[in-house]
C-alpha positions as a Markdown table, in Angstrom:
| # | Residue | x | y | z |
|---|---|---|---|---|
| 1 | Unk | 8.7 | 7.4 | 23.3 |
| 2 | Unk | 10.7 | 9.7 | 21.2 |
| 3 | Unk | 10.1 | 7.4 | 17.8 |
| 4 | Unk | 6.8 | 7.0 | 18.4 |
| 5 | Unk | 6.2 | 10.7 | 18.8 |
| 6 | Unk | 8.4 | 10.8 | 15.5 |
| 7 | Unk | 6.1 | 8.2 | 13.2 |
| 8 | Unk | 3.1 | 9.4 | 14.4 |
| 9 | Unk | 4.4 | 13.0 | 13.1 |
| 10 | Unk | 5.0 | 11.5 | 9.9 |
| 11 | Unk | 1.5 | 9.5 | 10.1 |
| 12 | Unk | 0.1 | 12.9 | 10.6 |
| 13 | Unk | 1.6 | 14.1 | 7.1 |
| 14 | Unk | 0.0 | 11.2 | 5.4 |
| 15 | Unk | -3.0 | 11.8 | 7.0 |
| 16 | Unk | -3.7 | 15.4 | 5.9 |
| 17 | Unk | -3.5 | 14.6 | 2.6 |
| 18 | Unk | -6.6 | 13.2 | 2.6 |
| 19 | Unk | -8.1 | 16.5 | 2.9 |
| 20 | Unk | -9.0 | 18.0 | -0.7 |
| 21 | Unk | -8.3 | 21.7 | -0.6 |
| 22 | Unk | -5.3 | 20.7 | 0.3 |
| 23 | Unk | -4.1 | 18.6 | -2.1 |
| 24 | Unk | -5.9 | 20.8 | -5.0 |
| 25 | Unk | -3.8 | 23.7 | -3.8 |
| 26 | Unk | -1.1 | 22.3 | -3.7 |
| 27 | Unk | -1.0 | 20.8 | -7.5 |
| 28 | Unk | -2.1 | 24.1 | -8.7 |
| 29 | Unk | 1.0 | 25.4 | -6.9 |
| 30 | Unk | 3.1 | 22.4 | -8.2 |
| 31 | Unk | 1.9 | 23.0 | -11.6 |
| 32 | Unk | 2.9 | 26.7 | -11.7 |
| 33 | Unk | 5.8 | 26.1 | -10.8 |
| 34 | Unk | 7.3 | 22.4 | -11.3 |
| 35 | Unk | 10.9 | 23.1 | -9.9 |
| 36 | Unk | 9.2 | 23.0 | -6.4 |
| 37 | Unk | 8.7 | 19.1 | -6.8 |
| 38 | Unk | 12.5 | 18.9 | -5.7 |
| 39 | Unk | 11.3 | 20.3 | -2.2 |
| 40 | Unk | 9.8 | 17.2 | -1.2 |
| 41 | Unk | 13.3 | 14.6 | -1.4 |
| 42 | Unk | 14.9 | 17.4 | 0.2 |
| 43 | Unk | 12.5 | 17.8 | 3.2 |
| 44 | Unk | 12.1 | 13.9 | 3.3 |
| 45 | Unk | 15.6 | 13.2 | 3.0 |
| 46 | Unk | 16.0 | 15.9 | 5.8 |
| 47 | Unk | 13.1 | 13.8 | 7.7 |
| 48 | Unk | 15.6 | 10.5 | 7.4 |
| 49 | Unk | 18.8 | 12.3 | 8.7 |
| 50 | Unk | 16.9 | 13.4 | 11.6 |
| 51 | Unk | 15.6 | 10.3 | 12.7 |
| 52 | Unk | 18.9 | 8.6 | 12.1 |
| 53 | Unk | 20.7 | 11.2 | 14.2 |
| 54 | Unk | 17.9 | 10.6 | 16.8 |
| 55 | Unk | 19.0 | 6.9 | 17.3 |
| 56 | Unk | 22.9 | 7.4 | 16.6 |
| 57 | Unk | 22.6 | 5.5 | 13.4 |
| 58 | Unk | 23.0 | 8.8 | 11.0 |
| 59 | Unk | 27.2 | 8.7 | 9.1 |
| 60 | Unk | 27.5 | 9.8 | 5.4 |
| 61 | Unk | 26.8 | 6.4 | 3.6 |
| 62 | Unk | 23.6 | 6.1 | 4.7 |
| 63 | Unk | 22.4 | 9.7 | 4.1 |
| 64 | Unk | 23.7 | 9.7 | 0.7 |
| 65 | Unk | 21.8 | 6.5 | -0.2 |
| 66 | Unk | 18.7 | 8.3 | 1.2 |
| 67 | Unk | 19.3 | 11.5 | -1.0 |
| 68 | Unk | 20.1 | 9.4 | -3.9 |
| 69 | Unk | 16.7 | 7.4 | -3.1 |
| 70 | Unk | 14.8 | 10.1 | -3.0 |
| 71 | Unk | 16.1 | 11.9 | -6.1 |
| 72 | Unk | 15.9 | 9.3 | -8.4 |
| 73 | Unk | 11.8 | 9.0 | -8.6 |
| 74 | Unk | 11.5 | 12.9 | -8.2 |
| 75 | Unk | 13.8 | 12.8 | -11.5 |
| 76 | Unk | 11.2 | 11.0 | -13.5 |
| 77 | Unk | 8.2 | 12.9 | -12.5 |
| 78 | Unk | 10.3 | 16.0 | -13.4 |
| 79 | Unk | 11.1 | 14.6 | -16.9 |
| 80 | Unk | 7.8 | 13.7 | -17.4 |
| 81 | Unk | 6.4 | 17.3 | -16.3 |
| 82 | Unk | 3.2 | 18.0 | -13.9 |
| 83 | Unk | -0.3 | 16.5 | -15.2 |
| 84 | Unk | -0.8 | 13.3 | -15.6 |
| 85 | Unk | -0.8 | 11.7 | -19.1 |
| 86 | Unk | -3.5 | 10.3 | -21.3 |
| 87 | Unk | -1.7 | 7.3 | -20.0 |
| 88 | Unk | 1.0 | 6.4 | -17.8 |
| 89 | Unk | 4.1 | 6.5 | -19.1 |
| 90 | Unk | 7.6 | 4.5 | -18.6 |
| 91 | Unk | 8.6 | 6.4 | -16.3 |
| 92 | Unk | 5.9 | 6.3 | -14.4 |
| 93 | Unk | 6.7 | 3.1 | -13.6 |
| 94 | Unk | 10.2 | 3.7 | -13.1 |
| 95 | Unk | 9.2 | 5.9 | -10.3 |
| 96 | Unk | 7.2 | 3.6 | -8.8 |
| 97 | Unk | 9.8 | 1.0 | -8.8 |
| 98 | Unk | 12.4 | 3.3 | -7.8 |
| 99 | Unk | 9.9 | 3.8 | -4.6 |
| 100 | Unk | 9.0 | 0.6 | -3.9 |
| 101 | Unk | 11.9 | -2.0 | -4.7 |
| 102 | Unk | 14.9 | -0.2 | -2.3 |
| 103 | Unk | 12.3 | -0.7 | 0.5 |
| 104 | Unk | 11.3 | -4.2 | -0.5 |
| 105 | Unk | 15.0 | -5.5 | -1.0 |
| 106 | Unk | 16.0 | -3.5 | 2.2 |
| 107 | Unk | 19.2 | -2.1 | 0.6 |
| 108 | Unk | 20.6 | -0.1 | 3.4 |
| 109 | Unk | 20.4 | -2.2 | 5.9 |
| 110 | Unk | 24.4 | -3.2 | 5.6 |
| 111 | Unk | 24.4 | 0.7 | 6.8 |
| 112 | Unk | 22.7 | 1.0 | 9.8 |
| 113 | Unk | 23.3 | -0.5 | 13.0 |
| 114 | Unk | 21.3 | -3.2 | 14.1 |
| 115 | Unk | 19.3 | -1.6 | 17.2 |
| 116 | Unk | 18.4 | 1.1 | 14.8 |
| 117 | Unk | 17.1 | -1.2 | 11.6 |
| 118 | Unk | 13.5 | -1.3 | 12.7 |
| 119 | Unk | 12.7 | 2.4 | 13.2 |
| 120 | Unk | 14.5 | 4.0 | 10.5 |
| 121 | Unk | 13.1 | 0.9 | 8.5 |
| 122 | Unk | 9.6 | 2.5 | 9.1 |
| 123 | Unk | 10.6 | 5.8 | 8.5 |
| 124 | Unk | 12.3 | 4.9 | 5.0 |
| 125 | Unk | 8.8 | 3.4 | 4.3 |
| 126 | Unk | 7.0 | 6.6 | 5.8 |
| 127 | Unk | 9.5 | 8.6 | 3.0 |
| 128 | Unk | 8.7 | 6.5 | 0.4 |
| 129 | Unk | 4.6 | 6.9 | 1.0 |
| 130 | Unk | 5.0 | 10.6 | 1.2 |
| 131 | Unk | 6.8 | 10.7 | -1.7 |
| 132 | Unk | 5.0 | 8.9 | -3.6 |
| 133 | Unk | 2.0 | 10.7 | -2.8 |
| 134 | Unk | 3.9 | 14.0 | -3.6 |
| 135 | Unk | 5.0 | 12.5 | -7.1 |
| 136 | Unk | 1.6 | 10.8 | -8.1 |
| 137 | Unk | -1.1 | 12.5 | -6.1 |
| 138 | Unk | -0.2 | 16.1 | -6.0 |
| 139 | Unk | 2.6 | 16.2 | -9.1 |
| 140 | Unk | 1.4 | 14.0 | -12.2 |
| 141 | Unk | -2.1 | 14.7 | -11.2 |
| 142 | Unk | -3.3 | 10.5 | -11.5 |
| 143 | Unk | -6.9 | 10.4 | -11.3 |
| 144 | Unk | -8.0 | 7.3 | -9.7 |
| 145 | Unk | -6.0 | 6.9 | -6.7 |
| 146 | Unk | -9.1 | 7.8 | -4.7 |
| 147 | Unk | -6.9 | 9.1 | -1.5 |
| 148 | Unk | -9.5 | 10.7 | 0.4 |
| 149 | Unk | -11.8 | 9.8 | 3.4 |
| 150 | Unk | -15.0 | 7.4 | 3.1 |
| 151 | Unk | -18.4 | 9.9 | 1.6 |
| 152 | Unk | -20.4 | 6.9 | 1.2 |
| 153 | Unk | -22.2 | 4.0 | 2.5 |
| 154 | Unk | -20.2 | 1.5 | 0.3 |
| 155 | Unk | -17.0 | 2.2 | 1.6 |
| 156 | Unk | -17.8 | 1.0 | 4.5 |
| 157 | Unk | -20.2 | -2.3 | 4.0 |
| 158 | Unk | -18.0 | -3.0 | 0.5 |
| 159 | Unk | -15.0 | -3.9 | 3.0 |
| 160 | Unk | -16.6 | -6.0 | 5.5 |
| 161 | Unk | -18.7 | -7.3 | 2.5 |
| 162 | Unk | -15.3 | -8.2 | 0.9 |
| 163 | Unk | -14.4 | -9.5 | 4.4 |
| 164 | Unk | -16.6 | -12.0 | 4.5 |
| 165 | Unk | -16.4 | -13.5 | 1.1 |
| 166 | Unk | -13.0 | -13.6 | 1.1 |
| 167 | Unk | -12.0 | -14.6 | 4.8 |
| 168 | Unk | -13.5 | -18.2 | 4.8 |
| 169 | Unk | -11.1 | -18.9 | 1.7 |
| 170 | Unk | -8.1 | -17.8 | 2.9 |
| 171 | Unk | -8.8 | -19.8 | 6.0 |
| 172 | Unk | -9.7 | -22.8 | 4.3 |
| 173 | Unk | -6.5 | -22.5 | 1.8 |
| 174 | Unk | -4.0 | -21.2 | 4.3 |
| 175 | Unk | -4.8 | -24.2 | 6.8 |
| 176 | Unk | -4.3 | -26.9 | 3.7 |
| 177 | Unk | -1.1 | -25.4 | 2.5 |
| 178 | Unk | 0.5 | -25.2 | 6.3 |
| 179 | Unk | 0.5 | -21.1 | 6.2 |
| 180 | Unk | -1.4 | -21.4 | 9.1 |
| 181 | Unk | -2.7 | -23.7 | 12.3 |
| 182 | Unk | -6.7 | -24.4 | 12.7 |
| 183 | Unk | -8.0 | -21.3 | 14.7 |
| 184 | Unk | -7.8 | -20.4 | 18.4 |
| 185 | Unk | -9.3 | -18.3 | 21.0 |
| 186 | Unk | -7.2 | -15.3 | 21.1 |
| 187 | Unk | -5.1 | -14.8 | 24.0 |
| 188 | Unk | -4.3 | -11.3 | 24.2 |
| 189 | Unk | -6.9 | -8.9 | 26.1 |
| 190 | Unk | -9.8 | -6.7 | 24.6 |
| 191 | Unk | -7.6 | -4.0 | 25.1 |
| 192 | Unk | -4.8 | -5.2 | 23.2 |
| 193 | Unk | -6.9 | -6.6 | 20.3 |
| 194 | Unk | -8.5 | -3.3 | 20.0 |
| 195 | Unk | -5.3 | -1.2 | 19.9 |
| 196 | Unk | -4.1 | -3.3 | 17.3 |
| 197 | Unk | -6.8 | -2.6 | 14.7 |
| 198 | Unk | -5.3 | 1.0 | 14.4 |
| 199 | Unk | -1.6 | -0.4 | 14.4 |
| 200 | Unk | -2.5 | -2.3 | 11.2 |
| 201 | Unk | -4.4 | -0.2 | 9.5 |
| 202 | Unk | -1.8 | 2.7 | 10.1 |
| 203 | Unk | 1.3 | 0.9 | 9.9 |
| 204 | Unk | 0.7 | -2.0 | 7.4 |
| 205 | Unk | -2.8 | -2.0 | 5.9 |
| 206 | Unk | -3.1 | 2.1 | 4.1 |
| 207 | Unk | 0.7 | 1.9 | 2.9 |
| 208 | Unk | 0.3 | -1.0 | 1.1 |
| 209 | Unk | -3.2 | 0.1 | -0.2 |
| 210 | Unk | -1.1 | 3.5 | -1.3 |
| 211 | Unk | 1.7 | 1.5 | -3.1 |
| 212 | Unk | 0.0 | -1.9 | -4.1 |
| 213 | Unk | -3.6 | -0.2 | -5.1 |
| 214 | Unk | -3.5 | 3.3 | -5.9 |
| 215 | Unk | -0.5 | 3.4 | -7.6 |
| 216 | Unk | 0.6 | -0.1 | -9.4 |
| 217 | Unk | -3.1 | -1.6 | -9.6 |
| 218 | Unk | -4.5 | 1.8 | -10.1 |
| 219 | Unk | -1.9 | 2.6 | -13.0 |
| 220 | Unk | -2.0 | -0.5 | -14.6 |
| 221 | Unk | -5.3 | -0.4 | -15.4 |
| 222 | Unk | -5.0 | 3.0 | -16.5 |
| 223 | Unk | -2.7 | 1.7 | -18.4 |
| 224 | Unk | -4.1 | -1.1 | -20.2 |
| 225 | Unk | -7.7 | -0.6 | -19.4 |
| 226 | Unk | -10.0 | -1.7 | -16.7 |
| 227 | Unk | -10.0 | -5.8 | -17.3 |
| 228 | Unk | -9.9 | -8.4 | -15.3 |
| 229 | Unk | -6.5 | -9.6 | -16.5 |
| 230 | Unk | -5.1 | -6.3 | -15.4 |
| 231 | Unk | -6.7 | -6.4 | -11.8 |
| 232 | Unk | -4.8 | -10.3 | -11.7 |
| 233 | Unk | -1.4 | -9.0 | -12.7 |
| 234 | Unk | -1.3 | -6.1 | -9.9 |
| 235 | Unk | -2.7 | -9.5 | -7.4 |
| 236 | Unk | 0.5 | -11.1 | -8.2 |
| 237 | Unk | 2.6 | -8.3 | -8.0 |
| 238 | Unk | 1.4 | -8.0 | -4.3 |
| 239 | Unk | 1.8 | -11.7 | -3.9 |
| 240 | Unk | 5.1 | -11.8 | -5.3 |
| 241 | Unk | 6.1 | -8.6 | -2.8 |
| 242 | Unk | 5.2 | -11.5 | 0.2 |
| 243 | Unk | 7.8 | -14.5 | -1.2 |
| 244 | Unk | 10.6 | -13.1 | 1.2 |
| 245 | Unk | 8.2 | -12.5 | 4.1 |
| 246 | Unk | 8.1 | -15.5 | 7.0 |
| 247 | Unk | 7.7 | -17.7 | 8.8 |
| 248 | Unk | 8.1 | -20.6 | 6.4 |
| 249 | Unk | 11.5 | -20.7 | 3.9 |
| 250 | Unk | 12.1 | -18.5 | 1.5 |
| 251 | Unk | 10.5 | -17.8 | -1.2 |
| 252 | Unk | 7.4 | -18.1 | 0.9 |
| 253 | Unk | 5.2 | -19.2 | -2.0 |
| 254 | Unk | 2.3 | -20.4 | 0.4 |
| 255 | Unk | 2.7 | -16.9 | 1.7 |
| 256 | Unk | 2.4 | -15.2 | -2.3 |
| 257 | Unk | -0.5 | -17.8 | -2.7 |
| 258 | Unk | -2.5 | -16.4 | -0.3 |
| 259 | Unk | -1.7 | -12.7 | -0.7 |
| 260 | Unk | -2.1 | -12.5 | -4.4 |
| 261 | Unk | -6.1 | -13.9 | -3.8 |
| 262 | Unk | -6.0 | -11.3 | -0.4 |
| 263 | Unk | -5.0 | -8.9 | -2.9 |
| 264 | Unk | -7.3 | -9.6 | -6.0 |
| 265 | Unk | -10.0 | -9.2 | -2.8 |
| 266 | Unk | -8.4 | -5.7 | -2.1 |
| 267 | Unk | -8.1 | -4.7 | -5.7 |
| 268 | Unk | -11.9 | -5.2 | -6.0 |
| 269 | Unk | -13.0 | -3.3 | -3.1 |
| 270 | Unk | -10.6 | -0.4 | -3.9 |
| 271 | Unk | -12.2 | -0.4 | -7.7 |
| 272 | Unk | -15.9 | -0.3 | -6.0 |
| 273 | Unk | -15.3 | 2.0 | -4.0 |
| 274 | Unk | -14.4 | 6.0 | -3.4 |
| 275 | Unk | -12.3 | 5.6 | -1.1 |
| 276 | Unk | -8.6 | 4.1 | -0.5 |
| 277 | Unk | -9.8 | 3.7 | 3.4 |
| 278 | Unk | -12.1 | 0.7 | 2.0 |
| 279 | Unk | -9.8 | -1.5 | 0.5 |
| 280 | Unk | -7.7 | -0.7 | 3.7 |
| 281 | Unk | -10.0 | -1.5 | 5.9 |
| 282 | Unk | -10.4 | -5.0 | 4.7 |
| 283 | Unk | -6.7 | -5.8 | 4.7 |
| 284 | Unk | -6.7 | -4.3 | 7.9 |
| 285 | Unk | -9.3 | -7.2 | 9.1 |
| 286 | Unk | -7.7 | -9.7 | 7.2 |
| 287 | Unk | -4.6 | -9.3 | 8.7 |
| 288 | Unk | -6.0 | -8.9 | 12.3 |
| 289 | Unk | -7.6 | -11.9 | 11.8 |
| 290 | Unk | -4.8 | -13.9 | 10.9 |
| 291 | Unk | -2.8 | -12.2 | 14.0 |
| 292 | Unk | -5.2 | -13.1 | 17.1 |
| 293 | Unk | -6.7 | -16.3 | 15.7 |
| 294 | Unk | -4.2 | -17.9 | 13.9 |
């Protein structure tokens, strides 16, 4: 009960940043004065030590790994200075990596004890959405991340628009390669099923719309301009994230397949529409899909 309470604290955090005044005061703040930026990997690396003391994983190893996680990114974005730039820069991307590739590779893991792995695993990936969000959202100022709530109509049909276009391939391809078995009834209750649709969107589907969309896809394109070719290189990057994912052997390149055309789908709902919550909400249904019928 006492880890649950604890992620849904730090969902909360993600959550109101969604709200606008918010995140306008606070850049104004940031901006006035950009030594402040350093509060967030020190409240975030106080966040981790926390939640490792709270499951008797917590020595100094580990805590100095987190620190040293959390610094790194926050050291570009301080080079680089608050506002965004005509164009993302180098560093840009270094942050991003230096969010994203720690979690992906799971590089403390040798540190924590096994019982512990799979909480303090989602609260390093809780850190690393916060902080990104502090670095990119409220810091550099990146227009284009689109990290509010739905304001109209096509954010919500442009996902289960998406949905349907998109669903009947990946079943068709996912069967042929062996990703998946020919579809079943589901077995688990109404109840169950229904609970799950928040799970994934919370847990799974709006943190990888926050790293995979508004940030790589969105700065990409930003980058190099709003093409086509740039849309298919931030597909595979999301594919390639999935090659160490199961069931099948790894590299899992039925796996990358199949979530590098999921995520040229999600990269064109999230460029339609206004709001982040639409491309998540179709990976959210995608994925829920695949879990009760599949």
């Amino acid at each position: 009960m006492g880890q649950s309470i604890f992620l849904a604290a730090m969902l909360a955090m993600v959550l109101t940043l969604f709200c606008a005044p918010l995140q306008r005061s606070a850049s104004a703040v940031l901006a006035a004065r950009p030594i402040l930026l350093w509060l967030a990997p020190l409240a975030l690396s106080a966040i981790f030590t926390a939640a490792s003391l709270m499951v008797g994983a917590a020595s100094w190893p580990l805590i100095l790994t987190v620190v040293l996680y959390t610094a790194a990114p926050a050291a570009c974005a301080a080079c680089l200075g608050p506002g965004r730039s005509p164009r993302p820069r180098a560093l840009d991307f270094a942050a991003i990596l230096l969010l994203w590739l720690p979690i992906e590779l799971n590089v403390a893991r040798p540190l924590v004890p096994g019982a512990a792995r799979g909480f303090l695993h989602s609260v390093a990936y809780g850190i690393a959405i916060l902080l990104g969000l502090a670095i990119f959202l409220l810091f550099r100022g990146f227009s284009g991340m689109k990290y509010g709530l739905p304001r109209r109509a096509p954010d919500w049909w442009l996902p289960l628009a998406g949905y349907a276009l998109t669903a009947p391939v990946l079943m068709a391809l996912g069967i042929a390669l062996g990703f998946i078995p020919f579809p079943h009834a589901p077995v688990a209750s109404a109840g169950r099923m229904a609970a799950a649709i928040g799970r994934i969107l919370a847990g799974t589907a709006l943190p990888e719309e926050i790293l995979f969309r508004a940030l790589i896809q969105n700065l990409i394109l930003q980058r190099w301009g709003e093409t086509t070719a740039g849309l298919v290189a931030a597909s595979v990057i999301f594919g390639c994230a999935h090659l160490d994912n199961g069931p099948q052997p790894l590299p899992n390149w039925r796996y990358a397949i199949l979530a590098t055309i999921a995520g040229f789908a999600y990269g064109k709902v999230f460029q339609k529409s206004r709001s982040i919550v639409s491309s998540a909400l179709l990976h959210t249904m995608v994925d829920w899909t695949k879990h009760f019928f599949f």
